[in-house]
C-alpha positions as CSV (number, residue, x, y, z in Angstrom):
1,X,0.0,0.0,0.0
2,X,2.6,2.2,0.8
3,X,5.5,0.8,-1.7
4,X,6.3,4.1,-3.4
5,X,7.2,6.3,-0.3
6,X,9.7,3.5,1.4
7,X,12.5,3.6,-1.0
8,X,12.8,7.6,-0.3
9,X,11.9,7.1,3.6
10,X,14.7,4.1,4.0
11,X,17.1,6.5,1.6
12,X,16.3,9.2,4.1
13,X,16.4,7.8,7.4
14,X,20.1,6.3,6.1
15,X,21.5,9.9,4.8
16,X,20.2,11.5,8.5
17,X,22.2,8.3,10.3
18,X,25.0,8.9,8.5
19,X,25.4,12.7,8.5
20,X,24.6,12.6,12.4
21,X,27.5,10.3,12.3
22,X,29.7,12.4,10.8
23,X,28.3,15.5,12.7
24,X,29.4,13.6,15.9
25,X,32.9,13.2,14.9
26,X,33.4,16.9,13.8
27,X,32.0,18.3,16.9
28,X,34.1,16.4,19.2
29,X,37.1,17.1,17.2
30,X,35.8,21.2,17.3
31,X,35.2,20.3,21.5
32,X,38.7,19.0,22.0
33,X,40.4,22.3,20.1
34,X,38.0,24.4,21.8
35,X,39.3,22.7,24.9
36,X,43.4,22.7,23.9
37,X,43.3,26.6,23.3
38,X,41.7,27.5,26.5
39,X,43.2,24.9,28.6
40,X,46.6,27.4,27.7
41,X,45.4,30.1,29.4
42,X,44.1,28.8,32.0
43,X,44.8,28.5,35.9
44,X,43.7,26.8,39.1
45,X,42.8,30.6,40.9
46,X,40.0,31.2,38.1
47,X,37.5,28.8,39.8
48,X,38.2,29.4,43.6
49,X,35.1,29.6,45.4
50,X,33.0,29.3,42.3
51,X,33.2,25.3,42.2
52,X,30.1,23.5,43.5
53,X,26.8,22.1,43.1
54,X,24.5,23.7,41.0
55,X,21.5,24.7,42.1
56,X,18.5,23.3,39.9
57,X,15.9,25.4,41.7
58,X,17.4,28.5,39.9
59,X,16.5,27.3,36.1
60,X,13.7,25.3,37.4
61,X,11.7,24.9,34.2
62,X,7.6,24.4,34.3
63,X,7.2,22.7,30.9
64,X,6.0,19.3,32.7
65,X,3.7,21.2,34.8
66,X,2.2,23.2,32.1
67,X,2.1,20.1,29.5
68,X,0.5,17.9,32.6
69,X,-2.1,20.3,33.1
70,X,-2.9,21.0,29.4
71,X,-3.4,17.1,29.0
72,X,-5.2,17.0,32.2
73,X,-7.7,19.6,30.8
74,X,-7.8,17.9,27.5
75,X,-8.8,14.4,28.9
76,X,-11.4,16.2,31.1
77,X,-12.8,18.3,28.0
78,X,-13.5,15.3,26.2
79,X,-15.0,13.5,28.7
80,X,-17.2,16.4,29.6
81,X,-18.3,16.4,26.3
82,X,-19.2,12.6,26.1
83,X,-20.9,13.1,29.0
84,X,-23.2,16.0,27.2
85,X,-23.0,13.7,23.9
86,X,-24.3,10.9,25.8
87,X,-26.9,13.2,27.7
88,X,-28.6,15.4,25.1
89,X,-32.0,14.0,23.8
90,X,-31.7,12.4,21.0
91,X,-35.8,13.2,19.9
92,X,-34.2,17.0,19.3
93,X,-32.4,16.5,16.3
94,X,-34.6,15.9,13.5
95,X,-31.7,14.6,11.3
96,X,-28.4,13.2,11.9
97,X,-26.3,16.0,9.8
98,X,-27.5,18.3,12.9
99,X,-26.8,16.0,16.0
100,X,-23.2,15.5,14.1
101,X,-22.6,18.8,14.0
102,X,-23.5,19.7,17.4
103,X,-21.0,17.0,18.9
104,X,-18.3,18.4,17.1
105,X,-19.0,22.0,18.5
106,X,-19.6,20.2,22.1
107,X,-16.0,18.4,22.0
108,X,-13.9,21.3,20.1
109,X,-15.6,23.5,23.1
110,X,-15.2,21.6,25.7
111,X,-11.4,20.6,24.9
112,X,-10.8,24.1,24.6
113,X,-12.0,25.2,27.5
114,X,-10.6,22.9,29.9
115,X,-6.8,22.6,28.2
116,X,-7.1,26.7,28.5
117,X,-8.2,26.0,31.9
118,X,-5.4,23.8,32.9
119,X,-3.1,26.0,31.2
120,X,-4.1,29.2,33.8
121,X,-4.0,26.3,36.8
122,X,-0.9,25.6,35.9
123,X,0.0,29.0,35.6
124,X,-1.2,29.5,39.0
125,X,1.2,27.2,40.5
126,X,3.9,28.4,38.8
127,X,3.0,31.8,40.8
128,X,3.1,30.4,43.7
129,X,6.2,28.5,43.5
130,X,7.8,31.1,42.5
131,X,6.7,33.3,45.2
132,X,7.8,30.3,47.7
133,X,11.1,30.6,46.0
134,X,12.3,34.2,46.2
């Protein structure tokens, strides 16, 4: 079924393997000079005091708690609206072109509103955390 887009996908996929490859090799060589012509000019007194653990609260990123709550909104928008699918009379719609057209408004809504809604919870926490933070 799909015969004519696998010679160009498998000719693909190889040509991005091999120039990631190659990529690979150049950038380590590019690292390791990088590396040589600082290490010259270097000395031991540049990093007193400034050697240490990081601290991953600093660049704390939200992208998990705003891509959790977007999903979490998401899953509850469609279930709301199978909930309103499954509860709206079906003796209202005279034909089925209108009842299909109303249960796409009711899940595009509903999706909508809730991953919008998780998106402001989640931007809610991220106030608060940060105020905990500072």
């Amino acid at each position: 079924m799909m015969d004519f887009i696998m010679i160009p996908l498998v000719i693909g996929i190889i040509c991005a393997g091999i120039y990631g490859l190659f990529e690979l090799f150049v950038r380590k060589k590019e690292r390791l000079a990088i590396i040589e012509k600082i290490g010259n000019h270097l000395d031991a007194s540049a990093f007193e005091g400034k050697l240490g653990l990081p601290n991953y609260m600093r660049n704390f990123s939200f992208s998990a708690l705003r891509g959790g709550c977007l999903l979490a909104g998401v899953g509850l928008g469609l279930l709301v609206g199978f909930i309103i699918n499954c509860l709206a009379p079906t003796s209202f719609y005279e034909d089925n072109w209108f009842r299909n057209n109303v249960i796409e408004v009711v899940y595009g809504a509903s999706v909508l509103l809730f991953g919008g809604l998780g998106l402001i919870i989640a931007f809610v926490i991220e106030l608060k955390l940060g105020k905990k933070r500072d």
